[in-house]
Backbone bond lengths (Angstrom), bond angles and torsions (degrees), N, CA, C in turn:
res aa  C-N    CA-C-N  psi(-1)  N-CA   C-N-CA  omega(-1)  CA-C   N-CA-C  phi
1 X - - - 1.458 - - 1.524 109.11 -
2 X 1.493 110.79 132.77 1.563 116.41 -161.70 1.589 93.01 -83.37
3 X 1.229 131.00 138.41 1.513 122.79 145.43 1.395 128.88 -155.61
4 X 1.363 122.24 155.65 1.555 134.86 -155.44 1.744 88.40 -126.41
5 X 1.792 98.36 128.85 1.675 102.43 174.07 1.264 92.39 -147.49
6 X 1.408 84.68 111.91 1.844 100.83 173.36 1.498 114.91 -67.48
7 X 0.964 127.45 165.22 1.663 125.11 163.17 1.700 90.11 -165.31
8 X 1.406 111.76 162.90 1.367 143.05 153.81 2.052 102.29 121.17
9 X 1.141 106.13 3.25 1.634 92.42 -176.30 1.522 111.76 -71.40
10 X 1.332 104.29 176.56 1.695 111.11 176.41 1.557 112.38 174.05
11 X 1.636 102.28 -142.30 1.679 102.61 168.90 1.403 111.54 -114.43
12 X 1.013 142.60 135.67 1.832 144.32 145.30 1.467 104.55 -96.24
13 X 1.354 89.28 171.47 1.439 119.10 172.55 1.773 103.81 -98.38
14 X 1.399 105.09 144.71 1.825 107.83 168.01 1.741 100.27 -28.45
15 X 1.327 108.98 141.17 1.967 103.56 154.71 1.339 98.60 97.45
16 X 1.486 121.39 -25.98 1.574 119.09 -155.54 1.600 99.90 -81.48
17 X 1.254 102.52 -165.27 1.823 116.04 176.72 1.556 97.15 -145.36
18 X 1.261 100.75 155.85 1.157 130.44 145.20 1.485 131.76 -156.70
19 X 1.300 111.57 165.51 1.575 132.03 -155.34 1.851 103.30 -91.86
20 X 1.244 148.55 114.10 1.360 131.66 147.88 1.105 132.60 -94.95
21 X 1.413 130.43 129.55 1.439 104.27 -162.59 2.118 90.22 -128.42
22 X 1.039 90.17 164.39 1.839 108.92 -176.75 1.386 95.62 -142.02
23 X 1.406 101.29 118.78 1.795 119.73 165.86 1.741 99.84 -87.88
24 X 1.047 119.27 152.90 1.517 123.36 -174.20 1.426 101.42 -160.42
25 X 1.222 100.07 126.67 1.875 122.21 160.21 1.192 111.32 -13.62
26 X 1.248 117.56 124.95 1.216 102.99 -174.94 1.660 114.45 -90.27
27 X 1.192 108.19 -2.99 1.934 111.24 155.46 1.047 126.74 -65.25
28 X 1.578 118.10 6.67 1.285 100.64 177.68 1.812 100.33 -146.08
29 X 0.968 96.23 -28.43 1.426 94.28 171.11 1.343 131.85 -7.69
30 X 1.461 100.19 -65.57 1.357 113.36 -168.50 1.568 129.35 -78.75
31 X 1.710 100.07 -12.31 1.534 108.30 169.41 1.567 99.75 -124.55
32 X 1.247 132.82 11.59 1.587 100.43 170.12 1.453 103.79 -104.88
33 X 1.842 135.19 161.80 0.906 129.50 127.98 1.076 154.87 -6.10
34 X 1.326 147.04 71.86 1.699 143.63 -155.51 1.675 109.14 -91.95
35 X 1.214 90.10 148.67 1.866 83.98 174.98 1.387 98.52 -176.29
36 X 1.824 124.16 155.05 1.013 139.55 176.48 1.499 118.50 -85.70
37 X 1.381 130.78 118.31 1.681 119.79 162.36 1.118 128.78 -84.12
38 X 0.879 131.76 -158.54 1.937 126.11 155.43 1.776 93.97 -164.24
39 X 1.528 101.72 157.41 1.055 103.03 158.42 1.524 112.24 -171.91
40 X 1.456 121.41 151.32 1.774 132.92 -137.92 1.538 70.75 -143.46
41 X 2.141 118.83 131.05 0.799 152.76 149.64 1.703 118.06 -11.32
42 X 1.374 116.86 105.07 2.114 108.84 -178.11 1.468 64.87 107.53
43 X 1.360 137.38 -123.10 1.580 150.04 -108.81 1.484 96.70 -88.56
44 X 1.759 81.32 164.85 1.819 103.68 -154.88 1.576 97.19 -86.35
45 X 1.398 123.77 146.31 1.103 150.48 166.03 2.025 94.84 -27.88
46 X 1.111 127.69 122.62 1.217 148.56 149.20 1.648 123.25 -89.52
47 X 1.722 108.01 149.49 0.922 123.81 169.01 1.589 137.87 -80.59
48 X 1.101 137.12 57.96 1.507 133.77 -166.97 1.347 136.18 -49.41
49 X 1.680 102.30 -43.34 1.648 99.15 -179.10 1.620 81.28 -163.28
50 X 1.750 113.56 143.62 1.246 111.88 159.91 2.018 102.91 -143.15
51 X 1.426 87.53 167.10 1.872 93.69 -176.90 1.727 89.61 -129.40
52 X 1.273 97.26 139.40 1.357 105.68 159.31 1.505 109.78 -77.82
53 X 1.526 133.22 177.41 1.149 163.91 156.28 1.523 98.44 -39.52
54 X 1.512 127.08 -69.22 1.291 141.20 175.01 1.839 119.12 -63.71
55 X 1.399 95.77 -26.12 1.836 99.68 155.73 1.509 94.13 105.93
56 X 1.421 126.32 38.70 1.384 121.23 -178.22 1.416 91.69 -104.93
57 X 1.509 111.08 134.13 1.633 114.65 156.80 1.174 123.01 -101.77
58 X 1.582 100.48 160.09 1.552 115.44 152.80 1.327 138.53 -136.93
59 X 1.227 144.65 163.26 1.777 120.75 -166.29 1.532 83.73 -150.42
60 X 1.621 88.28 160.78 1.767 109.67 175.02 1.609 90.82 -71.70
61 X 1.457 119.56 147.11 1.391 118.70 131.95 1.516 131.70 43.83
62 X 1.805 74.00 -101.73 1.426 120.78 -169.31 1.404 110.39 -59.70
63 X 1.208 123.37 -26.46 1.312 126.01 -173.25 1.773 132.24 -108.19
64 X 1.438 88.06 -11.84 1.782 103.46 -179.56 1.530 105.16 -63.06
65 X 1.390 79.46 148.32 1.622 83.51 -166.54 1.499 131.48 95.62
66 X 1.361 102.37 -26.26 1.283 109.40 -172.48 1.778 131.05 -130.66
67 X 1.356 86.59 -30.88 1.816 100.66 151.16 1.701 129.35 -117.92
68 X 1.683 105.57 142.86 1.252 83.48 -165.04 1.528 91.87 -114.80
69 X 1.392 143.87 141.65 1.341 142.81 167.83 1.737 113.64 -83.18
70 X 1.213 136.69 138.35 1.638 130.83 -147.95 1.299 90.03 -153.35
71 X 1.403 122.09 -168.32 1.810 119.94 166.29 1.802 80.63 178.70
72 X 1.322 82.66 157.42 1.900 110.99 -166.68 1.959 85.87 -113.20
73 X 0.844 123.98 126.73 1.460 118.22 -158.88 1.676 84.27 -112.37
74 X 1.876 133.78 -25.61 0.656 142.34 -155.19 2.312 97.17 -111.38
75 X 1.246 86.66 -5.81 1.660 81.72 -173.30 1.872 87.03 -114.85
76 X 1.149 133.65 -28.41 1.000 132.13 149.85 2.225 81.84 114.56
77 X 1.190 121.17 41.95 1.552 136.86 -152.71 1.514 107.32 -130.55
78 X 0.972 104.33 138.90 1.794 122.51 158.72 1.040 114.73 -119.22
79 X 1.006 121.15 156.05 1.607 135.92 178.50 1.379 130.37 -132.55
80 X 1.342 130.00 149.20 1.619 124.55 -175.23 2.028 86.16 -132.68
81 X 1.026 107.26 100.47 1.588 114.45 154.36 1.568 102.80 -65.09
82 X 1.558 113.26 166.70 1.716 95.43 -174.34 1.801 72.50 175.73
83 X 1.862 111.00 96.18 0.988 126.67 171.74 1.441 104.41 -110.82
84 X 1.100 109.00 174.30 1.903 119.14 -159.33 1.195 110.64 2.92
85 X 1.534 81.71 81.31 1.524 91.87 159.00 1.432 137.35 -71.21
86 X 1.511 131.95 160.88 1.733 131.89 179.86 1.196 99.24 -128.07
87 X 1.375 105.94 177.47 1.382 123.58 -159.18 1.614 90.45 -85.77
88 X 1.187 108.79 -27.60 2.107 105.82 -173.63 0.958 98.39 -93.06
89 X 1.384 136.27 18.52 1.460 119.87 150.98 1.640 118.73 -98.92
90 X 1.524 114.53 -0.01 1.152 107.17 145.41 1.762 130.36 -31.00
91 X 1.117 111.49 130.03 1.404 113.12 -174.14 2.281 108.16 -179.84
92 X 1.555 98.93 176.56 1.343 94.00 163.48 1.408 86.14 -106.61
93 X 1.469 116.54 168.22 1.472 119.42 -161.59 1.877 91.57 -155.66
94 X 1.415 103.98 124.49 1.848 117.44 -144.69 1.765 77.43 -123.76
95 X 1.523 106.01 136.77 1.351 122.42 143.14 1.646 113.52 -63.10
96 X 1.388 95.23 163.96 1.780 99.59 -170.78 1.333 106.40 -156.14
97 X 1.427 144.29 110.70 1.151 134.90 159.22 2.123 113.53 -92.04
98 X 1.001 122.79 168.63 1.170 127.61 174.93 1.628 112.24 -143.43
99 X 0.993 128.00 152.34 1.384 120.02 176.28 1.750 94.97 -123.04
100 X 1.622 103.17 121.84 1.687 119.48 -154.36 1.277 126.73 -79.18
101 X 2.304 94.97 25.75 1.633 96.92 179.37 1.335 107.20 -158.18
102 X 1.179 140.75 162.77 1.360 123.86 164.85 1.417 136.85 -47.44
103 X 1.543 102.47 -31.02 1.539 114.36 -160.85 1.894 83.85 -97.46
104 X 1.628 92.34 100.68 1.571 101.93 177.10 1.640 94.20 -91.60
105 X 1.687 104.28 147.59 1.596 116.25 173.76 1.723 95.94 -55.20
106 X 0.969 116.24 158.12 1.735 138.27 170.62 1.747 100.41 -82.78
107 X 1.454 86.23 114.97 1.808 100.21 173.05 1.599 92.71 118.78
108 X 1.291 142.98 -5.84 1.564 128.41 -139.44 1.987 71.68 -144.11
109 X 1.279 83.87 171.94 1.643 124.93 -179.89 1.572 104.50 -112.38
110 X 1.244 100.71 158.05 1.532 108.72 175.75 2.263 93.35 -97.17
111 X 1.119 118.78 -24.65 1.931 86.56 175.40 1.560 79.91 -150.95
112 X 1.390 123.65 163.24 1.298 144.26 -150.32 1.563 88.98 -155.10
113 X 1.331 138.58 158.89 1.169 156.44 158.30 1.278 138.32 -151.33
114 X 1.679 127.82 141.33 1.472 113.97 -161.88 1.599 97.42 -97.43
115 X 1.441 100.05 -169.16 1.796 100.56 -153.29 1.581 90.35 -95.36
116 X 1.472 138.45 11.73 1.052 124.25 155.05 1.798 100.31 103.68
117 X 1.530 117.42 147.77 1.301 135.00 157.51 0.957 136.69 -115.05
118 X 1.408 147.28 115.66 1.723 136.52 174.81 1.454 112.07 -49.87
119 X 1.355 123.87 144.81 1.176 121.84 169.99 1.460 84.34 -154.23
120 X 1.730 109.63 115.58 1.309 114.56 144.71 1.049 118.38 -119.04
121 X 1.504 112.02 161.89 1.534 127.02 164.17 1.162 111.25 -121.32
122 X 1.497 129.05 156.88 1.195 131.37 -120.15 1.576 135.71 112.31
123 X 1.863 104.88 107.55 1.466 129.95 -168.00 1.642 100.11 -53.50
């Protein structure tokens, strides 16, 4: 059974940091896609930070510069660093794996997702 368990969300203050981390199966880890979403109540699930398999990133926008996405290849972990923070980055913020082709292995899913973390910011 595949699964993604986020931990590290909460509250900060504007300016602050925090750490997210996603434990992931270790069957899949190593060849699917990982990446962070977020998403704030009315609006559609967004993309924040993703790593390929081979370790290429990409980030929304909104966030360059300021979060970095990493993975513990040895803790079997991803991570969302998430320095100066804003108040619009309030959100729940979802682990994400992808598998980076059509031709998914037999037994597996093409995207898997964890049950999500609060992260607000906010004085």
């Amino acid at each position: 059974q595949v699964q993604l368990v986020e931990s590290g969300g909460g509250l900060v203050q504007p300016g602050g940091s925090l750490r997210l981390s996603c434990a992931v199966s270790r069957s899949i880890f190593a060849i699917y896609a990982m990446g962070w979403y977020r998403q704030t109540p009315g609006k559609q699930r967004e993309l924040v930070a993703a790593m390929a398999p081979g370790g290429k990133t990409n980030y929304a926008d909104s966030v360059k510069g300021r979060f970095t996405i990493s993975r513990d290849n040895a803790k079997n972990t991803v991570y969302l660093q998430m320095n100066s923070l804003k108040p619009e980055d309030t959100a729940v913020y979802y682990c994400n794996a992808d598998y980076p082709s059509m031709e998914i292995p037999l037994g597996y899913e093409y995207s898997y997702w964890g049950q999500g973390t609060q992260v607000t910011v906010s004085l």
